[in-house]
C-alpha positions, 0 to 999 in steps of 0.5 A: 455586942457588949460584954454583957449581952449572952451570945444568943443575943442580937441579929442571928440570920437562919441563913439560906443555903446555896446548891450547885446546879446538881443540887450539891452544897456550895460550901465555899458559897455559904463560907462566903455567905457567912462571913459576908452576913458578918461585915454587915453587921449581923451578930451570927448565923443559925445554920441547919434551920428549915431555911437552910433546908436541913431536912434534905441533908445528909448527915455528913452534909448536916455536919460539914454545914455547921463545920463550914459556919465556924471556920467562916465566923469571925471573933465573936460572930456567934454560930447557933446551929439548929438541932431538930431531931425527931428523937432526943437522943438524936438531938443530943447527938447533934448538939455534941457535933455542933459544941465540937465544931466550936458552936456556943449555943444551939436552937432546938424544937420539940420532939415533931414526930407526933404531937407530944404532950407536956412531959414528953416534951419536958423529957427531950429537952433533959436528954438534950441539955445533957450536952451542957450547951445552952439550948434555944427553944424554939416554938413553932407550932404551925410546923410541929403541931408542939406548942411550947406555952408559956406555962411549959417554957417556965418548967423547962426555963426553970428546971435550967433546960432553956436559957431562951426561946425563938416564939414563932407563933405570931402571937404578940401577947405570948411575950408578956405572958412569957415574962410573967411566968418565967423571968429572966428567960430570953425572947427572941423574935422568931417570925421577920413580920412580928419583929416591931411588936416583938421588939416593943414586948423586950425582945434581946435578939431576933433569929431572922430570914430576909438579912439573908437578903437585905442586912444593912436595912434588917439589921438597922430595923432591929437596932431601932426597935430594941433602942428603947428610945422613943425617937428612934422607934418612930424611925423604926415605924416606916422603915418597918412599914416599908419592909413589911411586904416582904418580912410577912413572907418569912410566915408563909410555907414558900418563906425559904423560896421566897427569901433565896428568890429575894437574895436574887434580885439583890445581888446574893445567891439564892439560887433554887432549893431541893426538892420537895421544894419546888420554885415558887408560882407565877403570882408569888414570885411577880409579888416577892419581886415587887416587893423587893424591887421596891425595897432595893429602889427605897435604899434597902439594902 
């Protein structure tokens, strides 16, 4: 990452969490997760997303995750915990544990607890930026039923309440409509099966899912598609070709089953999730181990 990039940008893994048997964090794992995710070339990680299973923690689990992510990231490895609360204030409260922990920048959703109309979410964002951290959006409105428009990301961008958003809706014309209405805000690439046509769109960094699992070969993918070079975005082609299989888990329900079953078979913890997430089906977990069979034996690593 060069001086001139912010640190939000780059490769940031929404990094899996590993369990004990007994369903308790694995600190010490995920430092070793962190800090092995740096020396394959990853820029940063974004604890507490909905990979990370946050919705199960505990507050003080929550706390110490992040904790955890700072003390394991090396100089200029950058930490951008996700913040989601249902209540702003709660949110706020979150992103002030995650600056005092040492984070520079967080991930935020919009309010969730109900589909909020356009100034309720302009209302959360103001409380949230009150922490004077730079703030993330991220838009997923599968999950939220809250979908941050490209008309609604320019008034939070330019009323100075955003510096970029993670776009998760699979929509690839979203960036160009993004770029019109509100330049100079940041495109992040929020969904792994997207990555190319994200990238291609002016995409500066990209908050992933399988680097979990596959660094070297995620993180060249993304070099290669944010190269602006045209010789090296046909070599993006097939390798992007070659992964699809499993990038296209990243947008399905099971994703965060998927992706620890994946770091599996690769030699990585992944270990089983937390309920309500249960281990995924006989036919699912044939075709993530396919696919990432195939994967490693390519060289995909």
């Amino acid at each position: 990452m060069t001086a001139a990039e912010q640190p939000w940008h780059g490769v940031h893994v929404a990094t899996a969490l590993p369990f004990d048997e007994a369903y308790a964090v694995d600190y010490d794992g995920y430092a070793e997760h962190v800090s092995w995710l740096a020396a394959q070339g990853c820029d940063g990680v974004c604890p507490n997303g909905s990979l990370g299973e946050y919705q199960s923690l505990g507050d003080e689990e929550r706390s110490r995750v992040v904790e955890t992510a700072v003390a394991a990231a090396p100089e200029g490895f950058t930490v951008m915990p996700g913040v989601a609360a249902y209540g702003a204030f709660q949110a706020r409260r979150w992103i002030e544990q995650a600056a005092e922990a040492g984070a520079s920048c967080v991930l935020l959703l919009p309010p969730n607890s109900y589909r909020a109309d356009d100034a309720t979410v302009i209302a959360h964002y103001r409380e949230a930026a009150k922490a004077g951290v730079p703030i993330v959006a991220y838009n997923n409105p599968y999950d939220t039923r809250v979908d941050l428009t490209p008309a609604l990301l320019a008034e939070l961008y330019g009323e100075g309440l955003i510096v970029a958003v993670k776009e998760f809706s699979g929509d690839v014309r979203r960036p160009y409509q993004i770029h019109e209405l509100a330049p100079g805000l940041d495109l992040l690439i929020g969904a792994d099966d997207v990555l190319l046509e994200l990238a291609i769109a002016g995409a500066v960094g990209w908050i992933a899912g399988y680097p979990n699992a596959l660094p070297r070969a995620t993180v060249e993918l993304y070099r290669l598609a944010t190269s602006q070079d045209p010789a090296e975005l046909a070599r993006a082609v097939p390798l992007y070709r070659a992964l699809h299989p499993l990038l296209r888990w990243d947008s399905r329900p099971e994703f965060v089953q998927a992706i620890k079953l994946s770091m599996d078979l690769a030699g990585r913890k992944g270990g089983a999730c937390r309920p309500p997430r249960s281990p995924l089906g006989e036919e699912a977990a044939a075709a993530v181990r396919a696919a990432t069979e195939a994967a490693l034996a390519a060289g995909h690593r």
